[in-house]
N, CA, C and O atoms as a Maestro MAE file, in Angstrom:
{
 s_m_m2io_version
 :::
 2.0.0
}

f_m_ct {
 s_m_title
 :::
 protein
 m_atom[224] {
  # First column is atom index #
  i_m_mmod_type
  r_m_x_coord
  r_m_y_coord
  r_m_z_coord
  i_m_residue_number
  s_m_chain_name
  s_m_pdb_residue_name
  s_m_pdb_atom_name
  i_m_atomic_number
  :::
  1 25 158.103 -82.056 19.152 1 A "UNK " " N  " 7
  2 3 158.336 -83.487 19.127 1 A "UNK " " CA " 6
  3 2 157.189 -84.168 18.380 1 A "UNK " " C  " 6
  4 15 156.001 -84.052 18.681 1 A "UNK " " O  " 8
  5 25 157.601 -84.776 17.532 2 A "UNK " " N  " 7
  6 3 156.620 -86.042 16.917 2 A "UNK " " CA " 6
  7 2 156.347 -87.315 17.577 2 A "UNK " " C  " 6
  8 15 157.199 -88.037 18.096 2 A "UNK " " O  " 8
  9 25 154.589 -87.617 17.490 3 A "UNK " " N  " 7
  10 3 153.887 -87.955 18.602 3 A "UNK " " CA " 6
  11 2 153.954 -89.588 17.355 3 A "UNK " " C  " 6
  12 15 153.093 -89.803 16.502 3 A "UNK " " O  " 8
  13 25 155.286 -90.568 17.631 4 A "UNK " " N  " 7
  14 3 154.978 -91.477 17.067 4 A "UNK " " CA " 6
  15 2 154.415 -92.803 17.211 4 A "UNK " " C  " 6
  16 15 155.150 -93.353 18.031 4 A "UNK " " O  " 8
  17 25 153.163 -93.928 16.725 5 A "UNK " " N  " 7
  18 3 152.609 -94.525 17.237 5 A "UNK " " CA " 6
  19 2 152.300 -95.485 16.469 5 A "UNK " " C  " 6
  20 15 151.806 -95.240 15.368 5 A "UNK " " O  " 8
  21 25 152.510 -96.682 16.859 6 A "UNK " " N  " 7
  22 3 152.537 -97.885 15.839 6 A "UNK " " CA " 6
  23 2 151.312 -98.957 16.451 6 A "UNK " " C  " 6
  24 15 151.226 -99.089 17.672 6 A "UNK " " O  " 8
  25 25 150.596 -99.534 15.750 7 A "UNK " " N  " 7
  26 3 149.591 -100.498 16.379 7 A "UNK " " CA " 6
  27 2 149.276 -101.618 15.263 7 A "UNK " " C  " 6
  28 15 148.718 -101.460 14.178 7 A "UNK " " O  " 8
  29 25 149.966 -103.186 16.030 8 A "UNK " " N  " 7
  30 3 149.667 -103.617 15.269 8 A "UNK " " CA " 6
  31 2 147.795 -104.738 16.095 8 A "UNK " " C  " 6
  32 15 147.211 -104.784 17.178 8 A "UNK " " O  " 8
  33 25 147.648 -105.293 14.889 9 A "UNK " " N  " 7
  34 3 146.058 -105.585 15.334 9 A "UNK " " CA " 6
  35 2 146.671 -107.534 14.588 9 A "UNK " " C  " 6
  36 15 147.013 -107.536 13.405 9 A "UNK " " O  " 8
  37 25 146.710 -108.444 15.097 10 A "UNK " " N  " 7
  38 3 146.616 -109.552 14.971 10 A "UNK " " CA " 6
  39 2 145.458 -109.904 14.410 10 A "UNK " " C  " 6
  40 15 144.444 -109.211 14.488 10 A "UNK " " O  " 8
  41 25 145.571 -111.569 13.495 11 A "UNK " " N  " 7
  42 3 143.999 -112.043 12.975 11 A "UNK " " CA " 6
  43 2 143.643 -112.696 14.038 11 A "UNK " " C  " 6
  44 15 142.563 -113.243 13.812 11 A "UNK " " O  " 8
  45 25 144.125 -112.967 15.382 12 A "UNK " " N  " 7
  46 3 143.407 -113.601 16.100 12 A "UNK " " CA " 6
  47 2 142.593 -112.035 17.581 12 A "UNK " " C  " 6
  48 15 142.197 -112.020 18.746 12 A "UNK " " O  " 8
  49 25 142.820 -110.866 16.213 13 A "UNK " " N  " 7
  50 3 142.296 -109.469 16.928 13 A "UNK " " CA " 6
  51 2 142.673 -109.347 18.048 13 A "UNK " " C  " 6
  52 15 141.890 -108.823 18.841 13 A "UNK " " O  " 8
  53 25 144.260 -109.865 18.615 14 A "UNK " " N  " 7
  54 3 145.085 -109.044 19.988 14 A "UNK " " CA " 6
  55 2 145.643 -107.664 19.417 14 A "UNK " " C  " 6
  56 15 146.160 -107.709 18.301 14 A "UNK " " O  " 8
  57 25 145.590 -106.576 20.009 15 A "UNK " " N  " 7
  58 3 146.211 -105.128 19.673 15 A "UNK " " CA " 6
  59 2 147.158 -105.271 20.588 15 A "UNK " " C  " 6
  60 15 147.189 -105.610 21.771 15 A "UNK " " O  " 8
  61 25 148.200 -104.817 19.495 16 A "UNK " " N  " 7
  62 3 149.920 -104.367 20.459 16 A "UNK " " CA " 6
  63 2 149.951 -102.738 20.275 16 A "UNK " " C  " 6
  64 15 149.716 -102.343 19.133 16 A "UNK " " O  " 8
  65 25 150.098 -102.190 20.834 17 A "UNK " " N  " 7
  66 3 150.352 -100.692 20.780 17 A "UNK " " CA " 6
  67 2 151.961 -100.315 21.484 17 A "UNK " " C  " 6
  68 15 152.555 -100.695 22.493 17 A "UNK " " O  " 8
  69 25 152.280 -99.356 20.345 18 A "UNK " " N  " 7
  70 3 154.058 -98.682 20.488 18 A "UNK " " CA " 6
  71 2 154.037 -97.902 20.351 18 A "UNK " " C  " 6
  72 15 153.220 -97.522 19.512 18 A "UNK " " O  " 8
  73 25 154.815 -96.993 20.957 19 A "UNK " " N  " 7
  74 3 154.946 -95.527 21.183 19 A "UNK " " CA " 6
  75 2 156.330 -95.549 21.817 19 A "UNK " " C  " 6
  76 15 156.906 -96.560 22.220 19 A "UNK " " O  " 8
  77 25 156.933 -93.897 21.863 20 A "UNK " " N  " 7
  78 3 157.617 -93.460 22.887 20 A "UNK " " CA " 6
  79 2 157.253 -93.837 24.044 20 A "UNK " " C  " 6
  80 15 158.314 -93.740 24.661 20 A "UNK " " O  " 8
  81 25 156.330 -94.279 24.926 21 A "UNK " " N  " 7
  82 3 155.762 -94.490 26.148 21 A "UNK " " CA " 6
  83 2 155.797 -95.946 26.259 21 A "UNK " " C  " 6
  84 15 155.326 -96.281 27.346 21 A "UNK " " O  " 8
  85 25 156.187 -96.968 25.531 22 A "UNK " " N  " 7
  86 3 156.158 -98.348 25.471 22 A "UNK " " CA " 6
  87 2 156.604 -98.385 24.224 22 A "UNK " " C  " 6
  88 15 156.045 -98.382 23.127 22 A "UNK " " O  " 8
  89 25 157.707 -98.420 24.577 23 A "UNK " " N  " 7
  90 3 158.897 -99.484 23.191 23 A "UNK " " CA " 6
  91 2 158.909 -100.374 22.728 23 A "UNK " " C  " 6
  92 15 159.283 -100.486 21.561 23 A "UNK " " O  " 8
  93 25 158.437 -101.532 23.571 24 A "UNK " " N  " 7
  94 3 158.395 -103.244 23.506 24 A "UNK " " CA " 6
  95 2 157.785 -103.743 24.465 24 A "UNK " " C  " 6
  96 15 157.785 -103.458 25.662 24 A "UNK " " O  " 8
  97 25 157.287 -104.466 23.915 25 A "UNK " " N  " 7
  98 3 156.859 -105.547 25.395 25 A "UNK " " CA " 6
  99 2 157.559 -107.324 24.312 25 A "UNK " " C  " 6
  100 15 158.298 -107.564 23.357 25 A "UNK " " O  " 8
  101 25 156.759 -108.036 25.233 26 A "UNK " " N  " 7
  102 3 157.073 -109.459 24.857 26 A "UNK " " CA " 6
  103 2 156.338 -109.935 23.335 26 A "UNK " " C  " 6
  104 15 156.607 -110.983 22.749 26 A "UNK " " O  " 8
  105 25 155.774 -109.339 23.066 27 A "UNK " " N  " 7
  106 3 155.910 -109.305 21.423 27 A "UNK " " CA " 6
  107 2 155.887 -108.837 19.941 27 A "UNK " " C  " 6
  108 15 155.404 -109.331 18.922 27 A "UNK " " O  " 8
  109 25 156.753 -107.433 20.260 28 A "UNK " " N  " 7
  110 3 157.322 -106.914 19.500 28 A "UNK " " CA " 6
  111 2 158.204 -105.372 19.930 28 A "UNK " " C  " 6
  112 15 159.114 -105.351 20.760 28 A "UNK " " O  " 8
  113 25 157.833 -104.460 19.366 29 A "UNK " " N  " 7
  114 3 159.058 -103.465 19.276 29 A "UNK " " CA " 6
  115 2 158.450 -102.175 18.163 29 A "UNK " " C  " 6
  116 15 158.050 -102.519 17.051 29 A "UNK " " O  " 8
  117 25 158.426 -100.777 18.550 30 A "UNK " " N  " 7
  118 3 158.234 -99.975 17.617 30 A "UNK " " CA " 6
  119 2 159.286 -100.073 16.416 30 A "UNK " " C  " 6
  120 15 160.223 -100.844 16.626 30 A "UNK " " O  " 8
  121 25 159.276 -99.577 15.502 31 A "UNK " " N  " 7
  122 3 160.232 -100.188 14.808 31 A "UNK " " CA " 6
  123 2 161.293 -98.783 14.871 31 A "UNK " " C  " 6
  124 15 161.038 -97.786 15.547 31 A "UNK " " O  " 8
  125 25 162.334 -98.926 14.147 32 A "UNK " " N  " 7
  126 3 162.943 -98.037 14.325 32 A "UNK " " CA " 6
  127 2 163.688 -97.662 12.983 32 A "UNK " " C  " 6
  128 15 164.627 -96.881 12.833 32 A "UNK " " O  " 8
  129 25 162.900 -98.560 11.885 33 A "UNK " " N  " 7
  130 3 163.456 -97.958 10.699 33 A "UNK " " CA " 6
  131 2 162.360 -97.654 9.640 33 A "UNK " " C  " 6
  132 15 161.280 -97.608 10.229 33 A "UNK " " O  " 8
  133 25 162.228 -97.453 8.454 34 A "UNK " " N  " 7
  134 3 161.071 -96.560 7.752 34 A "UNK " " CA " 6
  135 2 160.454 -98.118 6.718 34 A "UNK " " C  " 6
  136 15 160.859 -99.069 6.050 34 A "UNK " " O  " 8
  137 25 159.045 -97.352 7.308 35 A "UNK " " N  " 7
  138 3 158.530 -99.163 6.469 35 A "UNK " " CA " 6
  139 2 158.235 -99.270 5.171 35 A "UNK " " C  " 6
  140 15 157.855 -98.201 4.695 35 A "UNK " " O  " 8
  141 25 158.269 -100.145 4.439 36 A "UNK " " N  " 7
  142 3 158.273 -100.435 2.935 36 A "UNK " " CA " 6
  143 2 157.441 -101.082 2.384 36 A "UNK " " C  " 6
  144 15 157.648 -102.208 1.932 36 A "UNK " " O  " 8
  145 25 156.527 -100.564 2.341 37 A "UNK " " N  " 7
  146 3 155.000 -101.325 1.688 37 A "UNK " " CA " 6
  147 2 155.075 -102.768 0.558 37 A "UNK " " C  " 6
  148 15 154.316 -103.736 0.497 37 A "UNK " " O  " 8
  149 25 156.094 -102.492 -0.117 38 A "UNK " " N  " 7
  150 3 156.145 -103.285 -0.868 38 A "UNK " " CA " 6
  151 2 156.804 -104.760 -0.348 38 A "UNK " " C  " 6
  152 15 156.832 -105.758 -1.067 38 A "UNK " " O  " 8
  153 25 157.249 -104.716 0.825 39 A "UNK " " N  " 7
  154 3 157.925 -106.054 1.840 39 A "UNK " " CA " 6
  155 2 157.014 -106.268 3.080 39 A "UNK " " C  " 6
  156 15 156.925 -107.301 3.744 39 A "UNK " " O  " 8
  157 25 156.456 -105.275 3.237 40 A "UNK " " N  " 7
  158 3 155.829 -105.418 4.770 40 A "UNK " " CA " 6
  159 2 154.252 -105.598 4.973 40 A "UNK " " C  " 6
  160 15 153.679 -104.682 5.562 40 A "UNK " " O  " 8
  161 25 153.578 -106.575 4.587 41 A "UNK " " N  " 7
  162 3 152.270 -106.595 4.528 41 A "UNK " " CA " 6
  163 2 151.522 -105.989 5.753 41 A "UNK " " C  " 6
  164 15 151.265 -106.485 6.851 41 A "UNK " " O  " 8
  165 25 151.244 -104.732 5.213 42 A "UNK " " N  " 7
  166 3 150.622 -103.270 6.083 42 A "UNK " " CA " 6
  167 2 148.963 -103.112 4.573 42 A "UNK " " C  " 6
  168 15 148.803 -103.056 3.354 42 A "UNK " " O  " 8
  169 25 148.078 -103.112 6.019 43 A "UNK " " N  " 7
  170 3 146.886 -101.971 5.267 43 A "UNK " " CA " 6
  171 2 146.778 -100.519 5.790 43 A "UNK " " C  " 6
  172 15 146.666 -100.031 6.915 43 A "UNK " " O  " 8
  173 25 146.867 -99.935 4.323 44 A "UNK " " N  " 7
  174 3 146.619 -98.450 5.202 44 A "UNK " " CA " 6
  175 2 144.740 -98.073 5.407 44 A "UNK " " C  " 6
  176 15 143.716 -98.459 4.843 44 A "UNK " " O  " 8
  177 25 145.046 -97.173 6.472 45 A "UNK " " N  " 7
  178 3 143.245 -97.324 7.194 45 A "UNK " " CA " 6
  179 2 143.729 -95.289 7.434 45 A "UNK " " C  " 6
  180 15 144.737 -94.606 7.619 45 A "UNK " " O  " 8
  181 25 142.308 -95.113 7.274 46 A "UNK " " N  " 7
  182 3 142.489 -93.593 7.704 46 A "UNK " " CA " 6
  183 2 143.075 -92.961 8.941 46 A "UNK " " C  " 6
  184 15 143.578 -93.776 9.715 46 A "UNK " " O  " 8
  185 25 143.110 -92.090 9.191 47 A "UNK " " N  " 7
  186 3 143.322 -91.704 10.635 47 A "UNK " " CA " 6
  187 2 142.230 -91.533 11.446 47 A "UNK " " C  " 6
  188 15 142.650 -91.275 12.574 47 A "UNK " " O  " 8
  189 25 141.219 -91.549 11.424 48 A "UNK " " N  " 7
  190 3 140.223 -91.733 12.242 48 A "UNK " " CA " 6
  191 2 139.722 -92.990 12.763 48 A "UNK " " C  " 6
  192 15 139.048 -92.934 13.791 48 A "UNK " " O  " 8
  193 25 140.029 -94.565 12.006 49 A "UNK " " N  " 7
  194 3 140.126 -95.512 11.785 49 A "UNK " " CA " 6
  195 2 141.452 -96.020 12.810 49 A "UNK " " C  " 6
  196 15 141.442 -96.743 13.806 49 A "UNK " " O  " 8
  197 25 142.533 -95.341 12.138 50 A "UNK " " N  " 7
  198 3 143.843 -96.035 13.732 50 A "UNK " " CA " 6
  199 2 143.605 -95.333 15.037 50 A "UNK " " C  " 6
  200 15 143.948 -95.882 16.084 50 A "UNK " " O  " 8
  201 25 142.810 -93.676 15.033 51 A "UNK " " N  " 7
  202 3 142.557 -93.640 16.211 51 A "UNK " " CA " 6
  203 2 141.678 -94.447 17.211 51 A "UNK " " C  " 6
  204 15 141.953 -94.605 18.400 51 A "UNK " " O  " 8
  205 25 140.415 -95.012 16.467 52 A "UNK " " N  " 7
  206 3 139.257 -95.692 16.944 52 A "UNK " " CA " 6
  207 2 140.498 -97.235 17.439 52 A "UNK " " C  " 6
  208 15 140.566 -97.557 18.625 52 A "UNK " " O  " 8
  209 25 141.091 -97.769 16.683 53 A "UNK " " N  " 7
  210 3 141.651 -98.690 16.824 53 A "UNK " " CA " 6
  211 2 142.828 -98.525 18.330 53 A "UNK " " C  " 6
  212 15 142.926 -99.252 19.319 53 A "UNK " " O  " 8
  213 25 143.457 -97.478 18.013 54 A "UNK " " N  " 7
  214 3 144.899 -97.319 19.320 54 A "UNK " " CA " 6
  215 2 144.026 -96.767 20.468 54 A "UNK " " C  " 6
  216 15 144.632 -96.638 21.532 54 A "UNK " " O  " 8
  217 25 142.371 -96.321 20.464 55 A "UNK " " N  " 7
  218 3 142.195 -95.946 21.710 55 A "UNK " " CA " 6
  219 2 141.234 -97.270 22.275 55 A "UNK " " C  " 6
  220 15 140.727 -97.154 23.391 55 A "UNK " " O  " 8
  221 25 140.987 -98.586 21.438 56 A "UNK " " N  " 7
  222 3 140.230 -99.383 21.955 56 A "UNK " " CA " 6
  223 2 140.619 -99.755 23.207 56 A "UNK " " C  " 6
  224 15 139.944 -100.559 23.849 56 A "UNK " " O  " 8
  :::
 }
 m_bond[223] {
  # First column is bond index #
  i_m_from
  i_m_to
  i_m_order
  :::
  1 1 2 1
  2 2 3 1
  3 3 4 2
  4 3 5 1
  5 5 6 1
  6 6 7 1
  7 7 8 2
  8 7 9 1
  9 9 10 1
  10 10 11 1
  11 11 12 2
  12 11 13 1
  13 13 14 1
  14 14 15 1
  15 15 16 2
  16 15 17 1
  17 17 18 1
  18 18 19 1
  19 19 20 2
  20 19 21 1
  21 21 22 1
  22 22 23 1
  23 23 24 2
  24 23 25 1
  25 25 26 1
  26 26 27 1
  27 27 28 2
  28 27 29 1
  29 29 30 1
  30 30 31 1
  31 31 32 2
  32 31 33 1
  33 33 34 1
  34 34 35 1
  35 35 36 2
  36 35 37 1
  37 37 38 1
  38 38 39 1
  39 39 40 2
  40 39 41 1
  41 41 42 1
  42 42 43 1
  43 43 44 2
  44 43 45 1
  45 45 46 1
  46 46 47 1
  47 47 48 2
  48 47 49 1
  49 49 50 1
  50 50 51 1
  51 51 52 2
  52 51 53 1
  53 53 54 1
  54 54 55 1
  55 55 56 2
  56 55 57 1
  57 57 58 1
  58 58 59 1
  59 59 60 2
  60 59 61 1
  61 61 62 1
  62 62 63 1
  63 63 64 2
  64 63 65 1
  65 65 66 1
  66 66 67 1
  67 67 68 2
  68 67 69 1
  69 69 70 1
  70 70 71 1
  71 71 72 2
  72 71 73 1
  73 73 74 1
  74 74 75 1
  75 75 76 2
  76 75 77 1
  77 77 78 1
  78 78 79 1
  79 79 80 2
  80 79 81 1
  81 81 82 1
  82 82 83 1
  83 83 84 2
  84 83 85 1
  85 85 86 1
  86 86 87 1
  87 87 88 2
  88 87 89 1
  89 89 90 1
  90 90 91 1
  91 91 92 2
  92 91 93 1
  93 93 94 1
  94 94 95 1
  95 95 96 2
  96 95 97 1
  97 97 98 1
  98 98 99 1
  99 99 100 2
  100 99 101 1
  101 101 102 1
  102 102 103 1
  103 103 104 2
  104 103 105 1
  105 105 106 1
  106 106 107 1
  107 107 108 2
  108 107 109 1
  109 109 110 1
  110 110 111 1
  111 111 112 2
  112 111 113 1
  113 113 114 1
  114 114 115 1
  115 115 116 2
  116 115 117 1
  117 117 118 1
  118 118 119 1
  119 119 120 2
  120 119 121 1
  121 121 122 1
  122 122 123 1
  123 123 124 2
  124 123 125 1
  125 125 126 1
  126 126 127 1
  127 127 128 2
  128 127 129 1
  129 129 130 1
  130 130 131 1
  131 131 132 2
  132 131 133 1
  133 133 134 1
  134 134 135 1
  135 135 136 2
  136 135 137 1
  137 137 138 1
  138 138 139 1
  139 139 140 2
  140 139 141 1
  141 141 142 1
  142 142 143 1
  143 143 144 2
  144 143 145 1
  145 145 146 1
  146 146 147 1
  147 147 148 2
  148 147 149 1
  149 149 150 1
  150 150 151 1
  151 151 152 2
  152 151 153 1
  153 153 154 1
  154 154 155 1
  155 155 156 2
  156 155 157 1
  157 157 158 1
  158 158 159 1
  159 159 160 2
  160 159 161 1
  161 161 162 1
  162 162 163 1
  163 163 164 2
  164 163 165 1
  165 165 166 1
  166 166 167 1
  167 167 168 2
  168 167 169 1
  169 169 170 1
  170 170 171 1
  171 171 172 2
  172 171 173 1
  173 173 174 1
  174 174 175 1
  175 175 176 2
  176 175 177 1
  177 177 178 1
  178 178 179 1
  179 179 180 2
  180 179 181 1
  181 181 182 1
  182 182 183 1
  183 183 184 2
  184 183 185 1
  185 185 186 1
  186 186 187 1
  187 187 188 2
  188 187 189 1
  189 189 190 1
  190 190 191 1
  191 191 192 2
  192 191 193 1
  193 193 194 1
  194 194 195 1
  195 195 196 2
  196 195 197 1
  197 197 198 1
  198 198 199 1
  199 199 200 2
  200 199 201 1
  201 201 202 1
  202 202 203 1
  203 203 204 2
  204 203 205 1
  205 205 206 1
  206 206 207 1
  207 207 208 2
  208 207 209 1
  209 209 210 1
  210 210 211 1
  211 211 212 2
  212 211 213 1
  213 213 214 1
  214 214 215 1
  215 215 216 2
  216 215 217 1
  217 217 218 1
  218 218 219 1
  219 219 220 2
  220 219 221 1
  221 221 222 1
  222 222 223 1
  223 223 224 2
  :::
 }
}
């Protein structure tokens, strides 16, 4: 099984974290379709970088 995990980080720096283990809460939703860089204003950050971030 793929361990999937979405985190978004707000400019007012609230973290939402999604997973299989939390789908949604009250403001937002893992997504459930494949994201498109070119529509979806995303920075990519290393993986050591979203871990430091999804385990804050």
């Amino acid at each position: 099984m793929v361990d999937i995990k979405q985190a978004e980080l707000t400019s007012a720096g609230q973290l939402h974290r999604y997973s299989w283990e939390q789908l949604e809460d009250d403001h937002g939703f893992l997504t459930d379709q494949a994201v498109d860089p070119e529509e979806d204003p995303l920075e990519a950050i290393p993986a050591e970088e979203f871990l430091r971030v999804w385990t804050r």
